[in-house]
C-alpha positions as CSV (number, residue, x, y, z in Angstrom):
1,X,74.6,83.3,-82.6
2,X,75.4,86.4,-80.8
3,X,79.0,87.8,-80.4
4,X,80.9,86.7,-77.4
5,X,77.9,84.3,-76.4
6,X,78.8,80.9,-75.5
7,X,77.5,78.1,-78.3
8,X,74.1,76.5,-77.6
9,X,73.8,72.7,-78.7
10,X,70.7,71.2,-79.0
11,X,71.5,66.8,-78.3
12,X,68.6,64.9,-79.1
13,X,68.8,60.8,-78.1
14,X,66.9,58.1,-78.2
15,X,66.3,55.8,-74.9
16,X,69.5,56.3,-74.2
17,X,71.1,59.3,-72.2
18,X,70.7,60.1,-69.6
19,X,68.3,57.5,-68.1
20,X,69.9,54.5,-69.7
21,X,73.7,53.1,-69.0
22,X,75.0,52.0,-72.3
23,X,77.5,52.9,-75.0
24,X,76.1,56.0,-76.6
25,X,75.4,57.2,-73.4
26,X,78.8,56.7,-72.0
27,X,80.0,58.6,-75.2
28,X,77.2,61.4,-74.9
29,X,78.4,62.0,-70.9
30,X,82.1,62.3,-72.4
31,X,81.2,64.7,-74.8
32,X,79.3,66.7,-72.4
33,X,81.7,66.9,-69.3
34,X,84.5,67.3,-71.8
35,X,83.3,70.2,-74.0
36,X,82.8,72.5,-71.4
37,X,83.0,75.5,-73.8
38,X,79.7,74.8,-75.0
39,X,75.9,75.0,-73.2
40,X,74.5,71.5,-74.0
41,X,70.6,71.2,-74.2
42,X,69.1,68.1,-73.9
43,X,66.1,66.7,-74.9
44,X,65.5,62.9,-74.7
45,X,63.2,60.5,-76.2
46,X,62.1,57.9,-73.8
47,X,59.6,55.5,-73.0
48,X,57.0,56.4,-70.4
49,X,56.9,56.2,-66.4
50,X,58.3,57.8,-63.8
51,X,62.6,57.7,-64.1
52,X,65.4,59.5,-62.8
53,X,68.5,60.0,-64.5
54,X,71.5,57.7,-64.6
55,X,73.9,60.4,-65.3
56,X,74.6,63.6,-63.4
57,X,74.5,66.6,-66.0
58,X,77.4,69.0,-65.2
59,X,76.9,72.7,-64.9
60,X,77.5,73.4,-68.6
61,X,74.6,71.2,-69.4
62,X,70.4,71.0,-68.5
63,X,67.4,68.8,-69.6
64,X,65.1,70.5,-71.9
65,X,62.3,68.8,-71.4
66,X,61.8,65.3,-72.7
67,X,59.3,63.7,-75.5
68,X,57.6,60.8,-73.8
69,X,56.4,58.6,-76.5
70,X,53.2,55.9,-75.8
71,X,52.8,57.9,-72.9
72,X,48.7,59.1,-72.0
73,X,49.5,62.6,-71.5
74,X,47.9,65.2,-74.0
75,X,49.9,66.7,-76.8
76,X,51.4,70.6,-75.8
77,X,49.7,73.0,-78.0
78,X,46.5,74.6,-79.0
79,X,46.1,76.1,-82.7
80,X,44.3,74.2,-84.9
81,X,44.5,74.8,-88.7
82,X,41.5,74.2,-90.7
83,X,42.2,71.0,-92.5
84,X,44.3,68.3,-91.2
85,X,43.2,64.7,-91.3
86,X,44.9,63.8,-94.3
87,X,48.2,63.7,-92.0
88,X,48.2,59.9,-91.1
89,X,48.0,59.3,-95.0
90,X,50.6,61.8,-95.8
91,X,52.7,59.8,-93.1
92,X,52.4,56.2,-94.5
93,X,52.7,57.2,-98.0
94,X,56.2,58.9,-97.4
95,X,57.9,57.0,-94.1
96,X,56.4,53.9,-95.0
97,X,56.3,53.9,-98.9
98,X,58.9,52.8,-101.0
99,X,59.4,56.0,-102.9
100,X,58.2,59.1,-100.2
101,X,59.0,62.1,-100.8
102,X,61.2,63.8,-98.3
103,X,60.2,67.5,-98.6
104,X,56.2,66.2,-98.2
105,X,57.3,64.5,-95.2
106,X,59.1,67.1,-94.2
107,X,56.2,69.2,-95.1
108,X,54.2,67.4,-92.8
109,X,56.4,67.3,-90.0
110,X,56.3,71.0,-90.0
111,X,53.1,70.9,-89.8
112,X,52.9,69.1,-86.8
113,X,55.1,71.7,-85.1
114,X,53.0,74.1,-86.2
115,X,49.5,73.5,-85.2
116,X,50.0,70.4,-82.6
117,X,46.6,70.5,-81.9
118,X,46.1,68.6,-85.1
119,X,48.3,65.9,-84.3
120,X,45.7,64.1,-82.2
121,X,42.4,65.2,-84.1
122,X,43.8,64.3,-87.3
123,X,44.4,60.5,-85.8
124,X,40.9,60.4,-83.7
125,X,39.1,61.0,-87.0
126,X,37.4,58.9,-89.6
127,X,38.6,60.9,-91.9
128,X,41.8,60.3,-90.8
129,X,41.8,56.7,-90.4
130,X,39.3,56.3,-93.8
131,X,42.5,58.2,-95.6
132,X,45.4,55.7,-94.2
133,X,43.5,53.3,-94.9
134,X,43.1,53.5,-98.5
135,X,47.3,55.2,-98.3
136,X,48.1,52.0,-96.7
137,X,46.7,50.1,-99.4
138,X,48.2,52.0,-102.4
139,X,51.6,51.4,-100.5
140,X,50.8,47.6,-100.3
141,X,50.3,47.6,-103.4
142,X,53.9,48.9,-104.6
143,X,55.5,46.5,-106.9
144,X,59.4,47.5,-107.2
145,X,61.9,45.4,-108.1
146,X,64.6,46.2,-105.5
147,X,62.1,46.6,-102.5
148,X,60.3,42.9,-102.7
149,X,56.3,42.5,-102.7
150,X,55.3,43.6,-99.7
151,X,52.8,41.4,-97.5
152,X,49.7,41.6,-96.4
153,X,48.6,43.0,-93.4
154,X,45.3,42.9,-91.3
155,X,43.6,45.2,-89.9
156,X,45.5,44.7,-86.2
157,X,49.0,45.2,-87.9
158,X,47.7,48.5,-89.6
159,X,46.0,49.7,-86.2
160,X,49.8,49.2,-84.9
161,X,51.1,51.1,-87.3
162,X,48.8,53.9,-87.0
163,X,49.4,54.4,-83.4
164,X,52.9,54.5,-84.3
165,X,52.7,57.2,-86.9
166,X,50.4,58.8,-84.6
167,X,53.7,59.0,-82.0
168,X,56.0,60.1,-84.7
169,X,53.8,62.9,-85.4
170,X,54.0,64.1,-81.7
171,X,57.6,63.5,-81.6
172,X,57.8,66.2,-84.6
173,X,55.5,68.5,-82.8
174,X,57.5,68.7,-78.9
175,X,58.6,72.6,-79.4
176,X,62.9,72.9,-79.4
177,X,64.6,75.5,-77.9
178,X,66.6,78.3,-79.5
179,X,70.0,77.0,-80.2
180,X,73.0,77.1,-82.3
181,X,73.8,73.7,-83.8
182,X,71.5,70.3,-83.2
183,X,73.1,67.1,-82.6
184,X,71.6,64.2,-83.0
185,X,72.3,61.0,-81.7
186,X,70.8,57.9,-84.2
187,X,69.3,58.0,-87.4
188,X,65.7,57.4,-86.0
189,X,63.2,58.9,-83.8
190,X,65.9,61.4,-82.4
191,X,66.8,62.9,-85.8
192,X,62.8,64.1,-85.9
193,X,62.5,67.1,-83.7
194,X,65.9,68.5,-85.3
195,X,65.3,67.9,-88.8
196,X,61.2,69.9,-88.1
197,X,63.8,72.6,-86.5
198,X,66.4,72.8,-89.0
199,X,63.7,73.6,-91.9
200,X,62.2,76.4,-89.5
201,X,65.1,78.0,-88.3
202,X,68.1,77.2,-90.4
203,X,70.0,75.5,-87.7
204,X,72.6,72.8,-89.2
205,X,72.3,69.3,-87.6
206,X,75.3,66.6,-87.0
207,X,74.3,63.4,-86.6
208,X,76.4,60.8,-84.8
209,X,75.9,56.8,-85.7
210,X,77.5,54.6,-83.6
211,X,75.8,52.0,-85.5
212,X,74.0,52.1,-88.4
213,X,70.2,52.7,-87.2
214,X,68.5,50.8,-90.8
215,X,71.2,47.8,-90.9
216,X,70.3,47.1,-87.5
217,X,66.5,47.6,-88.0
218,X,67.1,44.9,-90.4
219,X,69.0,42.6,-88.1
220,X,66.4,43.2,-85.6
221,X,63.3,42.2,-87.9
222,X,65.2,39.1,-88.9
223,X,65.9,38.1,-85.2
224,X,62.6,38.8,-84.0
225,X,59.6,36.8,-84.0
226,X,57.3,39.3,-85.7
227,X,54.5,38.4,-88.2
228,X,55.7,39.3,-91.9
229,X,53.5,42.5,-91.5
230,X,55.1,43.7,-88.6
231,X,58.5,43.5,-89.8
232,X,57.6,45.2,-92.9
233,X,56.1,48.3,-90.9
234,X,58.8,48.3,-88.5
235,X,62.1,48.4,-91.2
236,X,60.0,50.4,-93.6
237,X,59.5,52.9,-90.7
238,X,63.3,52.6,-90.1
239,X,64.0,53.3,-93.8
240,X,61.5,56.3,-93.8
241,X,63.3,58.1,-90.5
242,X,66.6,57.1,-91.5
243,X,66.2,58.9,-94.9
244,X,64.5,61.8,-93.7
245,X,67.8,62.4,-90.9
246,X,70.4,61.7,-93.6
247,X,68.5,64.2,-95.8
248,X,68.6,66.8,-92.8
249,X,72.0,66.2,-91.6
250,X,74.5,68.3,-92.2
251,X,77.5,66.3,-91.5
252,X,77.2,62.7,-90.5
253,X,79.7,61.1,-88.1
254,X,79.9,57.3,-87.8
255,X,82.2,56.1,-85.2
256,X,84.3,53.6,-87.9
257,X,85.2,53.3,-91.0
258,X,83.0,50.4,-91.8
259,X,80.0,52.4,-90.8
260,X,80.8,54.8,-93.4
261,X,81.3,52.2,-96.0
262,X,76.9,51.3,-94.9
263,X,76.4,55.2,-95.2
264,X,78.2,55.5,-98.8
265,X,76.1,52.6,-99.8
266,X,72.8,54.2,-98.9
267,X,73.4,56.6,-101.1
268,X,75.0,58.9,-98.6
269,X,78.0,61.5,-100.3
270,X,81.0,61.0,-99.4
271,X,81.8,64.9,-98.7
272,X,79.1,64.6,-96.1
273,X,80.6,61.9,-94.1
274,X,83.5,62.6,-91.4
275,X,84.5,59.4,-88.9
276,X,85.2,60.2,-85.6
277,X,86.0,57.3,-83.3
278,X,85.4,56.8,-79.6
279,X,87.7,57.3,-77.1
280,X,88.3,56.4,-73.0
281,X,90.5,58.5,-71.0
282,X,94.2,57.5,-71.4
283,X,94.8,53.9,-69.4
284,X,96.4,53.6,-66.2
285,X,98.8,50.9,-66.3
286,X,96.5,47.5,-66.2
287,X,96.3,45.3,-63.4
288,X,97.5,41.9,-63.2
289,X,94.3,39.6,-64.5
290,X,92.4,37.6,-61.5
291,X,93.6,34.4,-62.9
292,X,90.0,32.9,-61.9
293,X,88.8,32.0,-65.2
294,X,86.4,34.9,-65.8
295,X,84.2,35.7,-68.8
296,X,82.9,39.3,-68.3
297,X,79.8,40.8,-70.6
298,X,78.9,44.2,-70.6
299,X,75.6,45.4,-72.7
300,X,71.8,45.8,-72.9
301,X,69.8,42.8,-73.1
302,X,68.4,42.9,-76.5
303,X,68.7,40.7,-79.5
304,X,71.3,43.2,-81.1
305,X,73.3,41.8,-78.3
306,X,72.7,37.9,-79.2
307,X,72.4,37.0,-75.5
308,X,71.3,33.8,-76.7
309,X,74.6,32.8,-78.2
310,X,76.3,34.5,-75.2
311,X,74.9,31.7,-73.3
312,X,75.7,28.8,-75.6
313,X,79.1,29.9,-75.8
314,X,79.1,29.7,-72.0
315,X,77.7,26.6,-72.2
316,X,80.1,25.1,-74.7
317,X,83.5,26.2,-72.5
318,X,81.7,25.5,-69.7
319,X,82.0,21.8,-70.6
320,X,85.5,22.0,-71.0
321,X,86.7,24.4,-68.1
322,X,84.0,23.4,-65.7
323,X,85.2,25.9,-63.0
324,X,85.3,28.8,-65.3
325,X,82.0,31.3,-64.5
326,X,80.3,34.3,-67.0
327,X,79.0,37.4,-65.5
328,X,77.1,39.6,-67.7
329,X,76.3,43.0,-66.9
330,X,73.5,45.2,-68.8
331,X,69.6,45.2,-68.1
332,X,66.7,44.6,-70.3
333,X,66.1,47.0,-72.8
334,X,62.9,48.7,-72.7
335,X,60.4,46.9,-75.5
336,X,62.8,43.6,-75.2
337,X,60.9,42.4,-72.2
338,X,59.6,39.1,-74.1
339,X,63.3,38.7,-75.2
340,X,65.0,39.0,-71.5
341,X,62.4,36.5,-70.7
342,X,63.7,34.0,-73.6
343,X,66.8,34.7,-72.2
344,X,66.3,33.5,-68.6
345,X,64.7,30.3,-70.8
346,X,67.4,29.2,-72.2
347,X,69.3,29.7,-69.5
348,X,67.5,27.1,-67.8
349,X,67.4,24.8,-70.8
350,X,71.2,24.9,-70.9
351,X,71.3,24.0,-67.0
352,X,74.1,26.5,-66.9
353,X,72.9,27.5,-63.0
354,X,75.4,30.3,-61.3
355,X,78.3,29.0,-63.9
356,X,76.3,32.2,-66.0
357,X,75.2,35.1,-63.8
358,X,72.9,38.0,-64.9
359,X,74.2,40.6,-63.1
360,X,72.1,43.5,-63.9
361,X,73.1,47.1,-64.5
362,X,76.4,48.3,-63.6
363,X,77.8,51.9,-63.1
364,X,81.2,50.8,-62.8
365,X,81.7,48.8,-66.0
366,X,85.5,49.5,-65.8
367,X,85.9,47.7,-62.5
368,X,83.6,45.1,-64.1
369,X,85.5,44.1,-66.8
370,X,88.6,45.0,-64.6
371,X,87.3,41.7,-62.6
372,X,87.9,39.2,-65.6
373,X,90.0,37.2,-67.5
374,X,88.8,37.5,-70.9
375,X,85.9,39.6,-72.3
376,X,83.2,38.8,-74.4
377,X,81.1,40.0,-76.8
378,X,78.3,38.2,-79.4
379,X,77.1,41.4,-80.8
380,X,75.3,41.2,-84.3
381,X,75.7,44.6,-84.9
382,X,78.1,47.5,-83.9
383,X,79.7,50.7,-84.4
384,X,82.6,50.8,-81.8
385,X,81.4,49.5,-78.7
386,X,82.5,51.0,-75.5
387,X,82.7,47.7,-73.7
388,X,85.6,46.8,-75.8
389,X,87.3,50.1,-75.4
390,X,86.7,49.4,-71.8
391,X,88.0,46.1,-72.0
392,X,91.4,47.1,-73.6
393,X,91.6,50.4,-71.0
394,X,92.2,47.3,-68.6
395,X,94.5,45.3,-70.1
396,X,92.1,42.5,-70.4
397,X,92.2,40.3,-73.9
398,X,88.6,40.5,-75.8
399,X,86.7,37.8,-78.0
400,X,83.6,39.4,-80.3
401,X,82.3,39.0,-83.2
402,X,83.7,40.7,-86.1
403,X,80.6,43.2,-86.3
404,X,80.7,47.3,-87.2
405,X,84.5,48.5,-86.5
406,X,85.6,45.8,-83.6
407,X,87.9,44.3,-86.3
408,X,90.3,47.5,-86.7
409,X,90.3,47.3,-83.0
410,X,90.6,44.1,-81.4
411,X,92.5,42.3,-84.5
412,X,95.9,41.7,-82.9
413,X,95.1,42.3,-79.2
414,X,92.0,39.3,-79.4
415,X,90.3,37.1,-81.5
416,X,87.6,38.1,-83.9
417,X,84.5,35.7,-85.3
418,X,81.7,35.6,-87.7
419,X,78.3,37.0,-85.6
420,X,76.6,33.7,-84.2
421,X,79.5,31.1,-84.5
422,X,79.2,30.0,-80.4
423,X,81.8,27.1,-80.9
424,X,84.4,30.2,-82.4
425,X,83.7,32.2,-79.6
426,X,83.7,29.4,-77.1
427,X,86.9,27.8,-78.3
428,X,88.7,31.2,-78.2
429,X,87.3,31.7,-74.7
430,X,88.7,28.4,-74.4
431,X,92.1,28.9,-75.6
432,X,92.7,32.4,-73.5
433,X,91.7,30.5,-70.3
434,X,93.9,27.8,-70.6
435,X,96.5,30.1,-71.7
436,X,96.7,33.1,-69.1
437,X,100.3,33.8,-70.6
438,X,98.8,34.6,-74.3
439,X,95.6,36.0,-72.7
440,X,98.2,38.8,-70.5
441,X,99.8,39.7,-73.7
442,X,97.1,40.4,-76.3
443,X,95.6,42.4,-72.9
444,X,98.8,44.4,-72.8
445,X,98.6,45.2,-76.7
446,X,95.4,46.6,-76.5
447,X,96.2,48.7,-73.7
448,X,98.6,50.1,-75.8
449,X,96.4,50.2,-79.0
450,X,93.9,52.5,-77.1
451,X,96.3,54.3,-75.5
452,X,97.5,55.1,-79.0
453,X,94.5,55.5,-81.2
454,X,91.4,55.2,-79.3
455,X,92.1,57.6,-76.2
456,X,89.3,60.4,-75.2
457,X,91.6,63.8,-76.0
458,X,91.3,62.5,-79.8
459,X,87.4,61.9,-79.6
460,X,86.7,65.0,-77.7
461,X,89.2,67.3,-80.0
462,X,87.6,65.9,-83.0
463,X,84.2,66.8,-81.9
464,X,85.5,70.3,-80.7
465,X,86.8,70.7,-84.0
466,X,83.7,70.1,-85.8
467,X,80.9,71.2,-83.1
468,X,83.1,74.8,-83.6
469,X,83.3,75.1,-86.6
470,X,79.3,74.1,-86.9
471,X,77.5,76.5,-84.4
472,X,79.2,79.4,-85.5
473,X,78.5,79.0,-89.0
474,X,76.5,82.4,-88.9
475,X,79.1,84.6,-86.9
């Protein structure tokens, strides 16, 4: 970094900011407004199509391109090296093998950044394609203890997989610009065009989990309807990025103390691990609750979200408050179109007919929640959702599932149950709707609670701390 130049951060995400309303999003445009002593590059990896951006970038902050993924256009690049086909092998055996070796993956990555002409001739060989095959099978073949026999897959599976190295590879070979510190955004894809420049340039990487990107991989493979190959490539593909980003990081930041517990116990040191929580700009003094026996949900559509018990637990109350009405707020997420769809099914199978109301994406999820009673959430998995934060910034009591850190923050201002009990959360919905009295006061303690503890001048000073400290490592 050179004297009296302002700090260049490098933020990498993942379908998330700034084309998708969410969360990490919300948390990325707070850091971004509110650390205005730094020039924020950004470089997002999205799905393809023609988008434009949910959030306005402030003046301290630009777009640096983005890395399109399962999109047609050609890879950016045009030196070859000689040899190079034996990169979709070198992929499988060390994402997708139980015991890769993160400097050859790493190796390879670089590779990719090097020459990414080779990306897509390595992948359009038979050569290429000969090798992974016979890598594939070696990796099938694994027989550890700890990892469980993997199964078998045919030859559409490993074509699925192939492409999808194939994508990883490009995502290590998008160029990154100069910069001072990279800061990463999810133990995954986003992690792979800053670790590639970390190795060339010597530039240290934080990395920010809100949740923990291989638990939920896990949750997500469970949920789904995948065939047994499929979910083997897709959580041994989580494993295999969220190794290589843990290896690369620098510092990792998880937004709760139970997240860190996960990190420790993926062999993570504890030296390495810092928790910074989220934060919401200190509360105004709440409004008085409509009193119209509202259940507000903010959040994507995806199975992480467990729409599906979100709409048996509206169901269930349903039958015992019969004027009470759900609005959920949040869009599909991209990939998840066959789950919205299952959504919408059950939906009708439950005959819950405007008593549940999809209300699509919101950019005021404030007022949203601002407009309920009580607010819900059926999450399986978590890190420390902004919804809630939101939810207590109004004053409005909260009912989730005791998932990531929501317990340390909703304990004593709601009521916490186990992921997937819908006649918990219903019966709590239940009692805070026949009880506006209780509802008003555990509101009013959260208010407090995040007023205290969760507010946006602790979350931003922590990260000015630590983003400081980190890009001028080399002054």
């Amino acid at each position: 970094m050179l004297a009296g130049s302002r700090p260049r951060i490098l933020l990498t995400t993942e379908g998330t900011y700034p084309y998708v309303m969410g969360g990490v999003s919300s948390w990325c445009d707070l850091l971004v407004n509110g650390l205005d002593e730094f020039d924020w590059l950004v470089l997002p990896i999205v799905a393809p199509g023609k988008r434009e951006p949910l959030y306005t970038l402030p003046p301290q902050a630009r777009e640096v391109g983005r890395i399109e993924v399962w999109s047609e256009a050609l890879p950016r690049g045009l030196r070859r090296a000689k040899t190079a086909t034996d990169l979709p092998a070198v992929l499988v055996r060390h994402l997708i093998g139980w015991e890769g070796s993160a400097a050859a993956l790493l190796d390879a990555f670089i590779a990719c950044r090097r020459y990414p002409a080779d990306v897509r001739r390595a992948f359009r060989s038979r050569q290429g394609w000969s090798a992974y095959l016979s890598a594939l099978g070696d990796v099938l073949d694994e027989r550890i203890p700890e990892a469980g026999t993997p199964p078998r897959m045919d030859l559409v599976e490993a074509a699925a997989l192939y492409q999808t190295l194939y994508w990883v590879a490009r995502t290590a070979a998008e160029p990154t610009p100069v910069c001072d510190l990279l800061h990463v955004t999810a133990a995954g894809w986003a992690a792979v065009p800053a670790v590639v420049h970390k190795a060339l340039h010597g530039t240290p990487i934080v990395l920010t989990e809100h949740g923990v990107y291989l638990r939920e991989s896990y949750l997500a493979a469970v949920r789904g309807g995948d065939t047994p190959g499929t979910r083997f490539a897709n959580t041994r593909l989580a494993r295999g990025l969220t190794r290589s980003a843990y290896a690369g990081a620098d510092v990792i930041c998880p937004v709760t103390d139970a997240n860190a517990y996960w990190e420790m116990g993926l062999g993570i040191d504890p030296e390495k691990i810092r928790v910074l929580y989220n934060g919401l700009d200190q509360p105004d003094e709440p409004t008085a609750s409509p009193g119209t026996k509202t259940v507000v949900s903010v959040g994507r559509i995806d199975p992480l979200k467990d729409i599906h018990t979100l709409l048996r637990v509206a169901a269930d109350t349903l039958k015992l408050i019969p004027d009470a009405q759900f609005l959920h707020y949040g869009n599909v997420s991209p990939g998840e179109e066959a789950y919205g769809r299952s959504c919408l099914s059950l939906h009708r199978q439950l005959g819950l007919g405007d008593g549940f109301r999809f209300m699509g994406r919101t950019t005021d999820p404030n007022g949203a929640v601002r407009d309920a009673d009580v607010v819900l959430m059926t999450s399986i998995s978590e890190g420390l959702p902004m919804s809630i934060l939101e939810a207590m910034g109004q004053g409005r009591p909260v009912v989730s599932t005791g998932v990531g850190g929501v317990p340390d923050v909703v304990t004593g201002c709601g009521v916490v149950t186990a992921p997937g009990d819908d006649h918990g959360l219903a019966m709590a919905v239940t009692m805070l709707l026949r009880n506006p009295e209780l509802a008003t006061r555990l509101g009013r303690r959260g208010h407090a609670r995040l007023g205290r503890i969760f507010n946006k001048a602790a979350c931003v000073d922590g990260y000015r701390e630590l983003l400081g400290e980190m890009a001028t490592h080399d002054r």
